[in-house]
C-alpha positions in Angstrom: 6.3 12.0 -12.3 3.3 13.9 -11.3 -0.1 12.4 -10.4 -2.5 14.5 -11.1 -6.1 14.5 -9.4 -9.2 16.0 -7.8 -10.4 12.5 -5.9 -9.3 9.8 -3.7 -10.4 7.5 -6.3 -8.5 9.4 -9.2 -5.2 9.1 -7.7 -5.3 5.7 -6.7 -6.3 4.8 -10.2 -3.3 7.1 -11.5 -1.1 5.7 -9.2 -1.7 2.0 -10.7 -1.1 3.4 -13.9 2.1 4.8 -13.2 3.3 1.5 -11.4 2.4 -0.7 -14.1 3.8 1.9 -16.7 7.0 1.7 -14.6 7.1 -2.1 -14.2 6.9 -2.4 -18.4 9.8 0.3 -18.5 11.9 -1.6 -16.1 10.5 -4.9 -18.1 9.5 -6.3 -14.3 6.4 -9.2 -14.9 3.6 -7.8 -14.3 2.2 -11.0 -12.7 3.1 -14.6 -11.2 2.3 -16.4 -14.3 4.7 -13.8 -16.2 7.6 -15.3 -14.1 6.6 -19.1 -15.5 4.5 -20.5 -12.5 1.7 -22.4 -13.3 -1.2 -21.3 -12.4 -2.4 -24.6 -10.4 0.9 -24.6 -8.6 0.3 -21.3 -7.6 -2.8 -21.9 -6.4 -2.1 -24.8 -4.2 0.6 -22.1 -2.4 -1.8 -19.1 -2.3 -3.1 -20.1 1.2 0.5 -20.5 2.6 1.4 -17.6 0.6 -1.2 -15.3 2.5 -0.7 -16.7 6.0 3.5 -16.0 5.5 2.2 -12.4 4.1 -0.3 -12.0 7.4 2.7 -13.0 9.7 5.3 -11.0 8.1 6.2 -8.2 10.5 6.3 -5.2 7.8 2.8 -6.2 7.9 1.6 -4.1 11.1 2.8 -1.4 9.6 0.5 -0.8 7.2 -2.2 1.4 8.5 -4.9 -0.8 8.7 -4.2 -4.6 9.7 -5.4 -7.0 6.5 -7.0 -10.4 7.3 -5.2 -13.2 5.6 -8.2 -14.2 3.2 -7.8 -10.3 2.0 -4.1 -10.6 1.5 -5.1 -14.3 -0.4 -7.5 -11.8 -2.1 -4.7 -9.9 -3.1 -2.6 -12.5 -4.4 -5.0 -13.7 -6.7 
């Protein structure tokens, strides 16, 4: 699979494409509510959610360090 682009901006936005093209083929959900949780129950975990995320040790690996309300950011 080749990602083709002339800016940052293009192959990021390619890059989505091709995950979310891959997720359908593999027929992965393509979000939490696709894999039957409620959104209010998810909601009331999303804070937990991030802080576990933030305190995960794969997370210092990334190459910049994310504050938990981005990774909660994320989530949502």
């Amino acid at each position: 699979m080749r990602l083709p682009c002339d800016t940052a901006k293009e192959g990021v936005e390619c890059l989505i494409k091709n995950v979310i093209d891959l997720m359908k083929i593999l027929n992965i959900p393509l979000s939490i509510s696709e894999c039957g949780i409620p959104e209010e129950h998810f909601m009331q975990a999303v804070d937990e959610l991030a802080d576990k995320a933030f305190e995960d040790q794969c997370t210092t690996a990334n190459p910049r360090m994310p504050l938990v309300s981005e990774l909660k950011e994320i989530y949502i």
